[in-house]
N, C-alpha and C positions, 0 to 999 in steps of 0.2 A: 641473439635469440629474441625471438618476439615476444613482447609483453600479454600476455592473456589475457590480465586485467584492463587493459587499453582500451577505451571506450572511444578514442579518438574518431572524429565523424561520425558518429550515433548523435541519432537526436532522441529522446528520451518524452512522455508524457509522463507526470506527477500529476493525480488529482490529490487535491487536499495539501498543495503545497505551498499555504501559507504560513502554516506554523508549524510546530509538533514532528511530527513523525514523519511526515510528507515535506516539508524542509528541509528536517535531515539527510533525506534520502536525494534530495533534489542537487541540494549542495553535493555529497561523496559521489555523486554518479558526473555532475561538471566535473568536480576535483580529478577523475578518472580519466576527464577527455569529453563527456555530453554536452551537447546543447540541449537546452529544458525549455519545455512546454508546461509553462506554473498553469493549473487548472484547480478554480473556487469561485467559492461564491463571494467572495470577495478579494479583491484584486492583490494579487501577492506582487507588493509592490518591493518589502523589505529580500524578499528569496531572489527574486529579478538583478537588483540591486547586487546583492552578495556573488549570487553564479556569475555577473558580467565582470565582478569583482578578480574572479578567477581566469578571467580571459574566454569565456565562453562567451555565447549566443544566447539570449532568456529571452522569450515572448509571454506576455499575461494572456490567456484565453480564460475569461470569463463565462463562469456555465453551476448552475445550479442541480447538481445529479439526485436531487431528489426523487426527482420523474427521470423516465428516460428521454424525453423531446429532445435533451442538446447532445445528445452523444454522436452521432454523426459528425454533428458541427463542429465537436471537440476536435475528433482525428483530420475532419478534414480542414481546420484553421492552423493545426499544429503541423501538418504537410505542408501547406501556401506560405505558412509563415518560416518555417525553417528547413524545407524543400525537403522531408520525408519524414519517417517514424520507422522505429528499429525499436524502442522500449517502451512497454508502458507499464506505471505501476499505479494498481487500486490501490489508493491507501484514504479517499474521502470516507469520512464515516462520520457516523452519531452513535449515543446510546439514550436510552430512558431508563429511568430507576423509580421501581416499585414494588409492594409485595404479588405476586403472582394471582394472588386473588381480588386484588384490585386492579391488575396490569387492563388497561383501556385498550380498544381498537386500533385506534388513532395512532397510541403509542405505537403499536404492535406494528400498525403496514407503515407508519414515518420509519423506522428501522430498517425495515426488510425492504424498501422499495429504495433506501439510499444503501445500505451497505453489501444486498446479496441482488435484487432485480438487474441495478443500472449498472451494478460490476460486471453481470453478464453482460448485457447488451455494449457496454462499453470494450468488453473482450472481443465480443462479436465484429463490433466496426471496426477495429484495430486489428482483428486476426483477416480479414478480407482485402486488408491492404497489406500486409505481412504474406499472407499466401501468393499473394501477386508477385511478389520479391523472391519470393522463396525463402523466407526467415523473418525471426524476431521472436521478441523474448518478450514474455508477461508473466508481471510478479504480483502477485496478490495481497492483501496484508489481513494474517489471519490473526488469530489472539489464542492465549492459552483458554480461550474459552470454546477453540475447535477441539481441544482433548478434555475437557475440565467441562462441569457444569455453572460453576458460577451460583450467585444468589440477588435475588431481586432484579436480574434483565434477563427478562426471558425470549424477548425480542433480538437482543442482542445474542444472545446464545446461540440460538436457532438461524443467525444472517451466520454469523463468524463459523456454526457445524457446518453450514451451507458454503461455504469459500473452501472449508476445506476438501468438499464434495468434490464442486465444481471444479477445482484446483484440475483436481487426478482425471473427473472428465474431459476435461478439454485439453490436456496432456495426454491422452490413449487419442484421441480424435483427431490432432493436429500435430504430433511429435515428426510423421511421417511426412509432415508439411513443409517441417523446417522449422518450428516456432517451439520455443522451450515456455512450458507453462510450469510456475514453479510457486512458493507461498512462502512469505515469512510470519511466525509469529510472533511477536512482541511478548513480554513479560512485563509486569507493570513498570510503565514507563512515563514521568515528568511531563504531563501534556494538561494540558485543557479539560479533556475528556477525563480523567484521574484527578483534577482537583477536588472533588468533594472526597473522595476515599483519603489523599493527602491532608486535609483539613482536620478528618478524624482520628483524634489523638488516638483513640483505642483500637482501632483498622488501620492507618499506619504500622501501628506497635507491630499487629498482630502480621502483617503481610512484610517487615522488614526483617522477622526472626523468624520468614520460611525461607526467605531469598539468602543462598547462600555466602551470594556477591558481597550482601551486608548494605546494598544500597540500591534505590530506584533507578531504574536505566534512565539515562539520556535521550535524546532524539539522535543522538550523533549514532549509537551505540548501533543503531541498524543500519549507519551508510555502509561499514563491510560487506554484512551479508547481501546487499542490495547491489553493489558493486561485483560480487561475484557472482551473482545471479543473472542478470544484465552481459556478462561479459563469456568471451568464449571458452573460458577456463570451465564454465559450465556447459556447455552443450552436451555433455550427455547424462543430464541431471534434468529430468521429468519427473512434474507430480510431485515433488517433493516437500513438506512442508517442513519451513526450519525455523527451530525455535530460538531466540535470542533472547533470554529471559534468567541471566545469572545464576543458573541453576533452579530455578522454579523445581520443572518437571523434574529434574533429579530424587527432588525430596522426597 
């Protein structure tokens, strides 16, 4: 019987797969079967290393998604380099942290134009080479703060409600295309971007006696859902945003 999860000959795009969460997901989706296209702003040198590790294919494509200028170049260096695209997942991102009445401009479109503009347009290039195929799958990476409001990123709020938007629009748009658009969301999770909340002894306390797991996730913790999402076990799973988050949303 055929493996579902079998990702074998897919080639996969990761933005943000230098560290964190975008590593995790880069390495479970090789371990699967992918070959990866590591996409950042600085050269994932270590994720490269590890996927070829596994016997896979890794190419660096280098691209700053702040703006949108290099998305094009993105899909189309990770085609030339590993002779097509079957997966991609948004997972680059930033946040700023402020009180709302202080939150800056600056802050506000640095957020929105890396975590909710370039994910469209990055979906965009990548679904016009997928509809050509006739399939492919894009994962999104949403946060509990597409259901949840959060405090002091308001920026961030409003990119991660907007992925969850966008998730379902371009899932009713394209489902008939053949392209499965689907969203994980993380629960707080051991990254870069959570090091100041982990630093603070009294927000630690308070976020590790809501999570029921009793512990901060992993990066590894999302190569599952990322692997099932990616792979054919899903294809008829649209729109979907799934949370990974030890029980967060339970509580």
């Amino acid at each position: 019987m055929t493996n579902p999860f079998d990702l074998s000959g897919k080639v996969a795009i990761v933005t943000g797969a230098n560290t964190g969460i975008g590593q995790g997901i880069a390495l479970a989706l090789a371990a699967a079967g992918a070959d990866i296209a590591a996409v950042g702003r600085t050269p994932a040198e270590e994720t490269v290393e590890k996927v070829r590790a596994l016997g896979r294919r890794a190419e660096i494509v280098s691209a700053d998604l702040s703006t949108i200028a290099p998305v094009d170049r993105v899909v189309d260096e990770a085609v030339d380099k590993l002779g097509g695209l079957d997966i991609l997942v948004n997972n680059a991102g930033i946040i700023r942290r402020a009180d709302s009445l202080d939150f800056t401009e600056a802050d506000w479109d640095a957020v929105i134009d890396t975590n909710l503009k370039s994910v469209f347009f990055l979906c965009q290039a990548a679904a016009r080479h997928m509809v050509a195929q006739g399939r492919g799958k894009i994962i999104n990476i949403a946060s509990m703060l597409t259901f949840q409001g959060g405090i002091r990123v308001p920026s961030y709020t409003a990119s991660k409600s907007g992925i969850g938007g966008l998730t379902k629009l371009l899932a009713n748009e394209w489902a008939a295309k053949g392209i499965n658009v689907n969203a994980i969301a993380p629960g707080y999770i051991a990254t870069n971007n959570t090091a100041a909340l982990q630093a603070d002894a009294d927000r630690n306390r308070s976020i590790m006696e809501r999570i029921p797991a009793g512990r901060w996730g992993d990066p590894a913790d999302m190569g599952g859902a990322a692997v099932f999402l990616a792979s054919a076990a899903a294809d008829y799973v649209q729109g979907h945003i799934l949370a990974v988050d030890g029980g967060w949303l339970a509580r």
